[in-house]
C-alpha positions as CSV (number, residue, x, y, z in Angstrom):
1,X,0.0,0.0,0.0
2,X,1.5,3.2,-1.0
3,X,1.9,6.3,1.4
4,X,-0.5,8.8,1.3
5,X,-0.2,12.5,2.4
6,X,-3.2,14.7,2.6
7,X,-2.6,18.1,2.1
8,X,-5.7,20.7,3.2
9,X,-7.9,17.5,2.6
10,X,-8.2,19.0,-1.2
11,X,-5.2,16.8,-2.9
12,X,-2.9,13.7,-2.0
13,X,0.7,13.5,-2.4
14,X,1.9,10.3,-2.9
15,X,6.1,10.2,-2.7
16,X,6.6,6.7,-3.6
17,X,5.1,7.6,-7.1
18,X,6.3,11.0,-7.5
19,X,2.9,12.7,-8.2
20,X,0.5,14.7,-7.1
21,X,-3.7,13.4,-6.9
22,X,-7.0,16.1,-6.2
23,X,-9.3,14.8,-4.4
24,X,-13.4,14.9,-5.1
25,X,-12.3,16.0,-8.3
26,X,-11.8,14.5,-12.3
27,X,-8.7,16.9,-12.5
28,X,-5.4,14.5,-13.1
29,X,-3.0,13.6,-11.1
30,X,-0.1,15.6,-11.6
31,X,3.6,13.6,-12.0
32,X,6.7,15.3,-10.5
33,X,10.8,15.1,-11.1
34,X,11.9,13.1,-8.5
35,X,14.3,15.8,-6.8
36,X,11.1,17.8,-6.6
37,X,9.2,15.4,-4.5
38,X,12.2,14.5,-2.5
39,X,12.1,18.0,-1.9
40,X,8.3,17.6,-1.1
41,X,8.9,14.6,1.3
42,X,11.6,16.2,3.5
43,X,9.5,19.6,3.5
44,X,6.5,17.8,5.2
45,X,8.4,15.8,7.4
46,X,9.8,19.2,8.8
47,X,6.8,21.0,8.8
48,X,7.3,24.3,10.2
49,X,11.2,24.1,10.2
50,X,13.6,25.9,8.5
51,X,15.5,23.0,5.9
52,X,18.7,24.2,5.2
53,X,19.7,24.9,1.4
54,X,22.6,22.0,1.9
55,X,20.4,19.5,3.7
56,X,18.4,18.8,0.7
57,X,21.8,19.6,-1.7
58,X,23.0,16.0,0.3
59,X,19.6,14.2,0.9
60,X,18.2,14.7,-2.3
61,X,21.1,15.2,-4.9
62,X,24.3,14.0,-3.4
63,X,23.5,10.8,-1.5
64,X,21.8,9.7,-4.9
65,X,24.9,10.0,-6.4
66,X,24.0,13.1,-8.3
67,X,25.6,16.9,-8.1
68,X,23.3,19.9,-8.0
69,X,23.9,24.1,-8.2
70,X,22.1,26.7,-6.9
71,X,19.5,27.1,-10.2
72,X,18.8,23.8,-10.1
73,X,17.5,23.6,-6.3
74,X,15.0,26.9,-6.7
75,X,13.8,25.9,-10.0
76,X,12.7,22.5,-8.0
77,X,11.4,24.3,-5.5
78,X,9.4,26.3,-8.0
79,X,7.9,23.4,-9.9
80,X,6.3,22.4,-6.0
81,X,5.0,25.9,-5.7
82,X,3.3,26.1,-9.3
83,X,2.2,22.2,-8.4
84,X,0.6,24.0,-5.0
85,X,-1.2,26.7,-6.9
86,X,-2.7,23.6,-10.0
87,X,-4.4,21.9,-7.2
88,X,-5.7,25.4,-5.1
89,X,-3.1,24.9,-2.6
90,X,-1.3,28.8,-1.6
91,X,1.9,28.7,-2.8
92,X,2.9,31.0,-0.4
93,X,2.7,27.9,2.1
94,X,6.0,27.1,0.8
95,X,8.7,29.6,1.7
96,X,12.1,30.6,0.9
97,X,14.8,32.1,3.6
98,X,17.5,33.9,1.4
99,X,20.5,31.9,1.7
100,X,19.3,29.6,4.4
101,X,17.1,27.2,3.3
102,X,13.0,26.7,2.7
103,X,10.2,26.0,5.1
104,X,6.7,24.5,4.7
105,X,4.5,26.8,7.1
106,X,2.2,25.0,9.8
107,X,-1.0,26.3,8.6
108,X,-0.9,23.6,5.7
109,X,-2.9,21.2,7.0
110,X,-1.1,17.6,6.8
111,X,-2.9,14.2,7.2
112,X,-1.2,11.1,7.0
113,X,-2.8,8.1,5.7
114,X,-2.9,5.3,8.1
115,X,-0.6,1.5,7.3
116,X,-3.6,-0.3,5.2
117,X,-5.7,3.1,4.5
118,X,-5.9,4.4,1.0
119,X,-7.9,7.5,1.3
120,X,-7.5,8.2,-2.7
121,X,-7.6,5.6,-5.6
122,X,-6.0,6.6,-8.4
123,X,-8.7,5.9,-11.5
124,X,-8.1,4.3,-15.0
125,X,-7.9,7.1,-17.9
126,X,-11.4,5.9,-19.6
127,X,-9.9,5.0,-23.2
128,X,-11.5,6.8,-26.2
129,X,-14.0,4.8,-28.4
130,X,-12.3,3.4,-31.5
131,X,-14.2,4.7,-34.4
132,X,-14.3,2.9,-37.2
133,X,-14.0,5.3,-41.0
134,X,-15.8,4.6,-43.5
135,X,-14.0,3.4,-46.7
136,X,-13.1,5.7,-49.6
137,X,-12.5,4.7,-52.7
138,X,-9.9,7.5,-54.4
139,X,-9.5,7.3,-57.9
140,X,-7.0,10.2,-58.2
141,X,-4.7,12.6,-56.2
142,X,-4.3,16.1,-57.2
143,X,-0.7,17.2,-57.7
144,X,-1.7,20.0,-55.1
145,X,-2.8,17.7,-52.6
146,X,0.5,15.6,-53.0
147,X,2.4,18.6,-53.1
148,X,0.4,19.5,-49.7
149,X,1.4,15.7,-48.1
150,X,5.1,16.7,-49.1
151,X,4.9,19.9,-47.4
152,X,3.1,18.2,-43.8
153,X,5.7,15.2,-44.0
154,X,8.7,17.6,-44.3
155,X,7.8,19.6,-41.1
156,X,6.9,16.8,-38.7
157,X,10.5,15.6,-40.0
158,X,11.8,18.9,-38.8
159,X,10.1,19.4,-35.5
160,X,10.9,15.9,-34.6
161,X,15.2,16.2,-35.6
162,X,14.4,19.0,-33.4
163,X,13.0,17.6,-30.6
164,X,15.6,14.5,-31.0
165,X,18.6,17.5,-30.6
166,X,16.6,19.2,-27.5
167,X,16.6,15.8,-26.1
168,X,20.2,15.3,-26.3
169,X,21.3,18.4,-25.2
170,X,19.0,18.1,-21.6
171,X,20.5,14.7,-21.3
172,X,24.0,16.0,-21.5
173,X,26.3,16.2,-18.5
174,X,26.8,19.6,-17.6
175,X,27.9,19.1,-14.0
176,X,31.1,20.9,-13.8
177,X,30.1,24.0,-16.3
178,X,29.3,26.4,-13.3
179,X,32.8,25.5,-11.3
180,X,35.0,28.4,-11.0
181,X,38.8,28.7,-11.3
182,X,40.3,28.6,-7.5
183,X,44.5,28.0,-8.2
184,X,46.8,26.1,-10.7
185,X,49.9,24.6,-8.7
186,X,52.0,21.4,-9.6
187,X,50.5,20.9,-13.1
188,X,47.1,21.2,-11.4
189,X,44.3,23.7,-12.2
190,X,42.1,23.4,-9.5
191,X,37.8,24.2,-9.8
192,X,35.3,24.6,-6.6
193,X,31.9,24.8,-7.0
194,X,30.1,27.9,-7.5
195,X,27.2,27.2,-4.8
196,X,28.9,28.1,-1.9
197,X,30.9,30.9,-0.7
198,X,33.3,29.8,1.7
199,X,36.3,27.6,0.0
200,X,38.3,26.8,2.9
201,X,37.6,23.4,2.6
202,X,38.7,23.4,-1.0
203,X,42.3,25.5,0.3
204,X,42.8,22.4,3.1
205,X,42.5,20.1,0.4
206,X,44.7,21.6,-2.3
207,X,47.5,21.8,0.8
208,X,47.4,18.2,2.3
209,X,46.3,16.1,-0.6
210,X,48.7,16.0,-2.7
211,X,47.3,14.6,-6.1
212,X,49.6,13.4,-8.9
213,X,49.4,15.4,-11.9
214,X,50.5,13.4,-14.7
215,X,47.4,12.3,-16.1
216,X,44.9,14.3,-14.8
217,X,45.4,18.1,-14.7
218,X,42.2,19.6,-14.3
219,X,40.7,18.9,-10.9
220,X,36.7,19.5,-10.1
221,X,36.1,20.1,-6.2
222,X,33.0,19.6,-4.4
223,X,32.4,20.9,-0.7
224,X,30.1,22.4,1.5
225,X,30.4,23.5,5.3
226,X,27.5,21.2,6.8
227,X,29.1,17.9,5.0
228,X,31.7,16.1,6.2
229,X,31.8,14.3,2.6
230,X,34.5,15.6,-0.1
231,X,34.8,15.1,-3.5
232,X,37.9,15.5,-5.8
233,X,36.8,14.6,-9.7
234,X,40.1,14.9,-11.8
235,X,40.2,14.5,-15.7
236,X,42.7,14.4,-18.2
237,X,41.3,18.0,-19.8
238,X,39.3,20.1,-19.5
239,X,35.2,18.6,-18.5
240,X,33.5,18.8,-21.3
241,X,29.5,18.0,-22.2
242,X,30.3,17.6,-26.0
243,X,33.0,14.5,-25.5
244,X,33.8,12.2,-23.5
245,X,35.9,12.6,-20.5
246,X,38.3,10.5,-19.4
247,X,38.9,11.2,-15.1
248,X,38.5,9.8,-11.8
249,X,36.8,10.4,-8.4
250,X,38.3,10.8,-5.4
251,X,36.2,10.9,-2.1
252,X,37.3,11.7,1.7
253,X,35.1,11.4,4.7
254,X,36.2,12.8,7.5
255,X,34.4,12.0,11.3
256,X,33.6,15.3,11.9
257,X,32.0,18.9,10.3
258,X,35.4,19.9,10.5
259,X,37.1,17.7,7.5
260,X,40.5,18.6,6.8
261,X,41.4,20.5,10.0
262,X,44.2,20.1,12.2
């Protein structure tokens, strides 16, 4: 039985499918990414808290394996607010601190489903009635009409190479494209990510892990102040979404908030 979570008894949020169901009402149920309901699940289960921008960076993104920037956290939290506002939720329930984090306020009204309760059934989409055409018998095609077919044939082809290239290019890896220049020493040019504002962590790093600098000379650095997790991608040149990159990963965990330190 799949989770249910009422919100202000007019819709149902179900987290295990990623989507979003009214209820006492035909409208459908709305799907979502599945960083924006992660984002959903952990709002509701700290209802009325503050969740800090790098909580959900690690619980949503990096945990999963995945890397995230700043544009891509708010335009998550967008889709839930516009997602809010389709089913006659306020979106103002949802609310951003600048540069701390986002908060879910306590007058949303949340009612969990109880283990064996479904309170909403998702519904079959009825399927539309086959109807059967009745048979023509052409005799002849106008040049003007074939000309017409030509013309129809030649821009689906288009809009579909076009939707094949748009395609591609979302399904590109663009992870490192926002890392900024920090320093170039022993062969190494050395990138932090631009989410954050304090780079000691990278500094530490660059001092007491010495990396060899043969192979790989560009180095991609991932930190944040809240994680004790580290990150070190190096490549042979410079990351690129257009090729493919040749590099490998290193990863430190320290015990403690304060990794590197001594």
């Amino acid at each position: 039985m799949n989770k249910q979570i009422i919100l202000n008894g007019v819709a149902a949020f179900l987290p295990e499918k990623h989507r979003i169901i009214a209820i006492n009402s035909d409208k459908p149920p709305l799907s979502l990414s599945i960083p924006a309901s992660r984002c959903l699940a952990l709002l509701v289960n700290c209802q009325g808290e503050v969740v800090l921008r790098e909580r959900f960076f690690h619980e949503v993104w990096v945990s999963n394996g995945a890397q995230v920037t700043n544009n891509t956290f708010y335009q998550n939290i967008s889709l839930l607010r516009r997602a809010f506002k389709e089913f006659g939720l306020n979106e103002d329930y949802i609310v951003t601190v600048p540069k701390v984090g986002v908060k879910l306020e306590n007058t949303l009204k949340i009612t969990r489903s109880e283990e064996g309760e479904n309170i909403v059934t998702e519904l079959p989409q009825p399927s539309t009635p086959v109807q059967t055409q009745p048979r023509k018998v052409v005799q002849r095609l106008s040049s003007s009409l074939t000309r017409g077919w030509f013309g129809v044939s030649a821009m689906v082809l288009v809009l579909c190479l076009g939707g094949a290239l748009l395609t591609w290019q979302a399904s590109m890896d663009n992870r490192f494209t926002e890392f900024k220049p920090l320093i170039t020493q022993s062969n190494c040019s050395y990138f932090v990510n631009s989410d954050t504002t304090d780079y000691k962590k990278h500094r530490l790093f660059v001092r007491d892990f010495k990396l060899s600098c043969e192979d790989f000379h560009y180095v991609y650095l991932t930190a944040y102040n809240n994680f004790a997790r580290f990150s070190a991608v190096a490549c042979e040149g410079p990351f690129s979404a257009w090729r493919k990159n040749h590099c490998v990963t290193h990863y430190v965990i320290a015990d403690n908030g304060n990794a590197f330190e001594k």
